[in-house]
N, C-alpha and C positions, 0 to 999 in steps of 0.2 A: 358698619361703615356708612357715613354722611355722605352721601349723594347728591352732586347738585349742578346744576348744566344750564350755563348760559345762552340764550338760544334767539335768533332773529332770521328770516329767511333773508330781511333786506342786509345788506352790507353797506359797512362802517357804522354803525352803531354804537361803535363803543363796548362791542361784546368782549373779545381780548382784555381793553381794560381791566373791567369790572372783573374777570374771568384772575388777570395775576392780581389785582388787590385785595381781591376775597380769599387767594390761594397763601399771601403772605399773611393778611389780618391770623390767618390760624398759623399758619408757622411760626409767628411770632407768641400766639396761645399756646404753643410749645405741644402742637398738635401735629401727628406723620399724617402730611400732606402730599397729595397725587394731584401733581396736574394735566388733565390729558388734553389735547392738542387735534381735534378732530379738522380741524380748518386746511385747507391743501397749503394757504400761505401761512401757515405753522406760527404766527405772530408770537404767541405765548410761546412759545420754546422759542423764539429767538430774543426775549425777554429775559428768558431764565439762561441764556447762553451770556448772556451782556452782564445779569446778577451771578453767575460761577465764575467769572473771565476778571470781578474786582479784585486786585491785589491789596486791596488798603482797607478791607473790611470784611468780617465772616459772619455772612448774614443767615437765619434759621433756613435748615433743609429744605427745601422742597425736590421732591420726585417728577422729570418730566417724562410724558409718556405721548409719542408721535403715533397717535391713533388715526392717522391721515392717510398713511403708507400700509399700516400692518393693525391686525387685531391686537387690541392694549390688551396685554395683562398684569390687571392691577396686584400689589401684595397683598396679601393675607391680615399683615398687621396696621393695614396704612387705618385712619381716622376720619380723614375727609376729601374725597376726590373732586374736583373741581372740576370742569368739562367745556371746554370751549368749542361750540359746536360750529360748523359749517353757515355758511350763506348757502343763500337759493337752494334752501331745501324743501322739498314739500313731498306728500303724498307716502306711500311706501316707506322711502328711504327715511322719514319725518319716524315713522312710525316704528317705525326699527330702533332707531336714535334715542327715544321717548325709551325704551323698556329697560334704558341704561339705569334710567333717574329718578329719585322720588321727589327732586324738588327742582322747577323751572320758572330761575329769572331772564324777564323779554325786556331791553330794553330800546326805547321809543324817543328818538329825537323830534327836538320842538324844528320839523316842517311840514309844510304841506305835501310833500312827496310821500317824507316820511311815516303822518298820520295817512296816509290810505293806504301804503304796502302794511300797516303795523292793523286797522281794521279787518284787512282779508286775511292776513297771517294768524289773526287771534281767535278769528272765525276758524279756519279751518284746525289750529291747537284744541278747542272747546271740543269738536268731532270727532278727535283722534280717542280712543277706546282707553286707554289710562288717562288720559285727562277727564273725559267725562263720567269713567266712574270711580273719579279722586282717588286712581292708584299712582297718581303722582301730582303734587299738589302747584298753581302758579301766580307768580304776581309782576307785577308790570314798576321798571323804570325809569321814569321820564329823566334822559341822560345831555347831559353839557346844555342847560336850561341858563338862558340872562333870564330872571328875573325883571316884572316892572316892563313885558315887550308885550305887541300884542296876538304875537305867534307863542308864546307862551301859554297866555288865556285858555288860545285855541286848543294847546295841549291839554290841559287840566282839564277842562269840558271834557275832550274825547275819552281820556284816561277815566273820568266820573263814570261816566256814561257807559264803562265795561260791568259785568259782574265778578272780576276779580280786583285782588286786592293792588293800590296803589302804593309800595311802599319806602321809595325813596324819590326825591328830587337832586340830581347831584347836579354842581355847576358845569360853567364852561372855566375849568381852570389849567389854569399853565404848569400847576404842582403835577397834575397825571402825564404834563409832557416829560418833564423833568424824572419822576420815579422812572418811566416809560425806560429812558437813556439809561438810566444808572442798574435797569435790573431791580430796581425794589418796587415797593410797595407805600402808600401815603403813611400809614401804620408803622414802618421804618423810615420815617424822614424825622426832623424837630418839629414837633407839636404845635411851637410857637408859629411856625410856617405854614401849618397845614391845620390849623385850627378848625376853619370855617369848614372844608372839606371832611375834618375827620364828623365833627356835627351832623353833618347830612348821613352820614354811613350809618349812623346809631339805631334810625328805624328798620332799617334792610338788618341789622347784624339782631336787634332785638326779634324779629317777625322768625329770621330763619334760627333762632334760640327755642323759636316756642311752637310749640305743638302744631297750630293752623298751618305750617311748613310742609309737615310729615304725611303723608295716608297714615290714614286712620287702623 
């Protein structure tokens, strides 16, 4: 089973997002998807309630699982579990969280708030005992980026400046509002629509394909 936990202590990140787009991109690979829902405000199950509740279209299965309330038990046969982890997490409870996953994407909005909760969050990730001794492996998203700003810049510099891997830039776009309402994913909408966005997805979907993803 593919294990992978999107994870930020600060809130609004864009962790939900990234957490149902990555959970459809496989269901639509015709992959038994689990999404589990660590978050108290359950966003991604209220995601996948709005994607089950469409009458005018049957989109690929996903499994949701409200790890919030009760210990998830995932199936036996699922592929790929998804993991939308909590805000203001740290310490302990961080540490517990971590022994779920072998693979932790953080993602990092372009401000200034945002780069200093996402510098002390990444410091203490590197301390926690399966990150630092690569029993679960991590990379960073600089998420809802304009392009061409110069809080931008300031992002790529900080993001350079880590020793883990940079692996995706996604925009600030109106398509994740849109999928958001309808319960999908950018990966089930018209291609023509969501071109630019599916583009940016391609290194995050190629890095978590390959090995550098995984412990060793």
């Amino acid at each position: 089973m593919r294990k992978i936990m999107i994870l930020n202590a600060k809130g609004g990140c864009g962790k939900s997002t990234i957490a149902t787009n990555l959970a459809s991109y496989y269901a639509v690979e015709n992959k038994k998807v689990v999404l589990a829902d660590f978050d108290p405000q359950l966003s991604s199950l209220g995601w996948l309630d709005a994607r089950n509740k469409d009458p005018n279209w049957e989109y690929p299965e996903i499994t949701g699982l409200d790890a919030a309330n009760k210990t998830p038990t995932v199936p036996n046969d699922t592929d790929i579990l998804v993991m939308d982890a909590p805000a203001r997490i740290h310490g302990k409870e961080m540490s517990n969280l971590l022994r779920r996953t072998e693979t932790l994407l953080v993602p990092v909005l372009p401000s200034p708030v945002d780069i200093r909760a996402a510098t002390k969050f990444i410091h203490q990730l590197m301390l926690t005992g399966r990150v630092s001794s690569k029993q679960s492996r991590i990379a960073v998203i600089a998420n809802r980026v304009k392009e061409n700003t110069l809080i931008y810049q300031t992002l790529l510099t900080f993001l350079n400046s880590l020793r883990i891997p940079v692996i995706a830039c996604l925009r600030d776009s109106q398509n994740y509002i849109r999928a958001a309402e309808k319960g999908v994913g950018i990966f089930e909408m018209a291609p023509s629509a969501v071109y630019t966005d599916l583009e940016q997805w391609e290194p995050l979907l190629k890095w978590l394909k390959g090995r550098a993803s995984r412990p060793k």
